[in-house]
N, C-alpha and C positions, 0 to 999 in steps of 0.2 A: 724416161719412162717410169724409173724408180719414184720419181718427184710426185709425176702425175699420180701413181697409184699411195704414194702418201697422201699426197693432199687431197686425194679420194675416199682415204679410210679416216683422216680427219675431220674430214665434213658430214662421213657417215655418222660417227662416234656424234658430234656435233649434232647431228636430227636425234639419232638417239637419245641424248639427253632432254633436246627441246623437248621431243614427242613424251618423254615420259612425265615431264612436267606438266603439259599441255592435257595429259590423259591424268594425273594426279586434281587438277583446274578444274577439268571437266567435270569429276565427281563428284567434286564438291558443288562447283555450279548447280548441277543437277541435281545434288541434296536440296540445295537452299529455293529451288526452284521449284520442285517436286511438293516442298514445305509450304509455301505459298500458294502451289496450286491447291494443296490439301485443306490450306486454310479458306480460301476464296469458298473452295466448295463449302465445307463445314456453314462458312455465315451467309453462303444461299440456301443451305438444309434451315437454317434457324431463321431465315427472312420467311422461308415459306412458311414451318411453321407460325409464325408470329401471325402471318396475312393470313392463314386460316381462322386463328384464335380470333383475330379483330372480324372475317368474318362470321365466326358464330357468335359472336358479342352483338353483331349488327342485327342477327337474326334473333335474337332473343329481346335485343331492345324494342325491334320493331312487331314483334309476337306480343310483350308485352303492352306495349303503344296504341296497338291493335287492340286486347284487351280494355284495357283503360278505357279506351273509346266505348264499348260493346257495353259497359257497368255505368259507363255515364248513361249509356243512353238507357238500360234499365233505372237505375236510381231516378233518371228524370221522370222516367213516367212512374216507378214505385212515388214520388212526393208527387205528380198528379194527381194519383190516386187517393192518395190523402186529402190533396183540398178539396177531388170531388166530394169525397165522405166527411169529411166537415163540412160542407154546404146540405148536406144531403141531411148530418145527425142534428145540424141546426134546427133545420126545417122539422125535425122528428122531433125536437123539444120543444119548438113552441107548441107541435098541438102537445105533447106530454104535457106541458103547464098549463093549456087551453082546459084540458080534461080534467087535469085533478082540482082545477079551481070549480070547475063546472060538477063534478063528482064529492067535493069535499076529500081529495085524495092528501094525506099528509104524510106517509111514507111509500117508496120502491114496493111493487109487488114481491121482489125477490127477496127484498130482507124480511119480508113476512116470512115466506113460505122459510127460508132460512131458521130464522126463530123459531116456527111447529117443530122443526129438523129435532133443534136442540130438544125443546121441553119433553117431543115422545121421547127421542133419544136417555131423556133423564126419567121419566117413567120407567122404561125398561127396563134400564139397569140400576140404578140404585135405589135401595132400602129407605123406603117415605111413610110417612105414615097416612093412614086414610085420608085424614084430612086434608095432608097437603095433596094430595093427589088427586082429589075432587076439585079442590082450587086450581094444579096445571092444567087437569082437563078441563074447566071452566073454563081459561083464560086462551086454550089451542084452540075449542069450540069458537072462543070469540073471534082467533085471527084468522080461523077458514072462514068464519062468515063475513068478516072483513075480506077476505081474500074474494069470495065469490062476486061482492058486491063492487071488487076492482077487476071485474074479467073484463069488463067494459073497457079498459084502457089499459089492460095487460101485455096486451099485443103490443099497442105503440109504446112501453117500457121495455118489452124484451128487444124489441126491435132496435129502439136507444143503445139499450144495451151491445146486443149484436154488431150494428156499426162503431160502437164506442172499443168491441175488440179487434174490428176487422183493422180500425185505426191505428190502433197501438201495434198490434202485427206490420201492420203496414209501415209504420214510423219504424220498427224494428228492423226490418230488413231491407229497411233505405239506409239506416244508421250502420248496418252491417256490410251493406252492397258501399257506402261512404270511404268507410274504413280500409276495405278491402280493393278501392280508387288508390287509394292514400299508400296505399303496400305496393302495388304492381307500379306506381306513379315512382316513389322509392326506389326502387330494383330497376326502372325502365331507366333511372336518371344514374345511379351509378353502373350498371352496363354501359352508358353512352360517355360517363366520365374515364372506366376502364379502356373504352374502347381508344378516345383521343388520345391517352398516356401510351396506349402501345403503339399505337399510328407513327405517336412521334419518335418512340425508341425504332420503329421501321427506318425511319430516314438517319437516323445511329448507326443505324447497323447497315444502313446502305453505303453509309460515308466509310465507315471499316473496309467493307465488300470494295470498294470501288482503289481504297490503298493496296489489300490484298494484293487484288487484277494489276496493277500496276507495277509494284514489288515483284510477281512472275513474270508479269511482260518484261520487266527490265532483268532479268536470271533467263529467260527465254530469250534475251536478242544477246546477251552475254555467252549463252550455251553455245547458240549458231553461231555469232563469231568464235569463239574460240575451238570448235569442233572444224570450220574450216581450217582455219591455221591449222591447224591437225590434219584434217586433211592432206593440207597443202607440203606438209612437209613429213608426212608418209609418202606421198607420190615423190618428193625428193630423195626419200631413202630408197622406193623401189629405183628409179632411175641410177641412181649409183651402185646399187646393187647389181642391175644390169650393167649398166661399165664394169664394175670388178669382175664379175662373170666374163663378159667379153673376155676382158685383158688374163684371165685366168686360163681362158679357153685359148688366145691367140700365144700365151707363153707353151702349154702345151705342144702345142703344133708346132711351134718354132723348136721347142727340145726335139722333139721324135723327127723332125726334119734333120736337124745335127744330128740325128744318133743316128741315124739312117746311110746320113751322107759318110759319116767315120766309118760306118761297116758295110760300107760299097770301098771306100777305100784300102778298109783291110782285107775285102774279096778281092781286090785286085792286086795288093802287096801277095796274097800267100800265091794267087795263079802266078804272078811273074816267075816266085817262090820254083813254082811245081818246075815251070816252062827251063829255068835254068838248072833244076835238079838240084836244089840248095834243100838244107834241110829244115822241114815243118815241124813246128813248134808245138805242146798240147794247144795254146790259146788258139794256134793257127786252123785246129782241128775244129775247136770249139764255135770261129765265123764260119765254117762248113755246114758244122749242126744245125746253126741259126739261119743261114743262108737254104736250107735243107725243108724247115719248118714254117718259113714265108714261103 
């Protein structure tokens, strides 16, 4: 019995040890495990970010793309507009050169009227003398009478005129709406360059993500195995703790069975005692007491 309950407390000592290696194992397992889980997440925070980023790269490419389109199709009809108004200021020159050949016209109404601008302008303010100032007004006299006698083909000069700016406005902000293709076309095309470079750092950082998961999956089937063995040899230590318990409990009961059965036998030694009138002992008194107090 002595043997059994050695090699009982040996085997406990025994799980003891395992178990506290096995619980030393575990924690660490579980660090490196926990470690990996921490990381897997982190490079799914930064996959998502990323897939946001390429989608609003997409959305701005194609906002811009959209654009582009909307300025072509203005610029196309701003340069319609122009050729219609060069066929149109065509048509307005030949009769202009119709007219002035037919009127004896040799200069623009406007740079007449132009020139009066100056000469009054030069009357008014500066210091002339009579003379000359009878000769500008002479010479302003001549180019209103010249002017009046081109009202007759005034019209189809101003009007030359008039589409010759609508033209140049119009080349203007074809040449600007051009430009302005040329910029949104620019930005649409590197948005779409950005966007392919992170695409493919996506599939980067997916190949990471995918080691992560694997690195925990393998700390995760390390944890569960080795938390069973733990398990397994807890449940060993309760089990033999239970036996020692028993055997603890069953030596008990076997003392107080002896102690019981020797002071049954010294209750019967002190009565033979009493019965032959021999003389009682203080101990003799003493299995009295006890026998008194059961």
């Amino acid at each position: 019995m002595k043997n059994d309950k050695k090699g009982l407390f040996v085997k406990l000592e025994k799980y003891k040890k395992e178990v506290s290696e096995l619980k030393t194992q575990l924690n660490q397992i579980n660090e490196q495990k926990e470690n990996w889980f921490g990381k897997k997440e982190s490079i799914g925070n930064e996959i998502s970010d990323v897939v946001e980023k390429v989608k609003s790269l997409k959305d701005e490419r194609n906002n811009l793309t959209r654009s582009v389109r909307r300025e072509k199709q203005r610029r196309n009809h701003l340069n319609s507009l122009v050729g219609e108004k060069i066929e149109e200021i065509k048509k307005v020159n030949r009769e202009k050169i119709e007219l002035s050949k037919k009127y004896k016209i040799e200069s623009d109404p406007s740079s007449i009227k132009s020139k009066i601008k100056i000469l009054e302008t030069k009357v008014e303010t500066e210091v002339i003398s009579f003379e000359k100032e009878k000769k500008i007004m002479k010479e302003i006299n001549g180019l209103k009478k010249k002017l009046e006698s081109m009202k007759v083909v005034g019209v189809v000069f101003e009007k030359s005129k008039r589409i010759s700016d609508e033209i140049d406005k119009l080349k203007k902000d074809a040449e600007a709406s051009h430009k302005n293709i040329q910029k949104m076309a620019d930005e649409s095309q590197k948005r779409h360059e950005e966007m392919l470079v992170i695409s493919k750092r996506i599939d980067e950082i997916k190949n990471t993500e995918e080691d992560a998961y694997k690195k925990f999956f393998e700390f995760k089937q390390k944890f569960s195995d080795i938390n069973n063995d733990l398990k397994k040899n807890l449940d060993e230590m309760n089990k033999i703790k239970i036996d020692l318990d028993r055997e603890r409990l069953s030596n008990k009961e076997k003392r107080e069975k002896e102690k019981k059965e020797k002071l049954k036998e010294k209750e019967l030694s002190v009565e033979e005692k009493i019965k032959k009138r021999q003389k009682i002992t203080t101990e003799d008194l003493l299995v009295f007491q006890k026998e008194g107090k059961e």
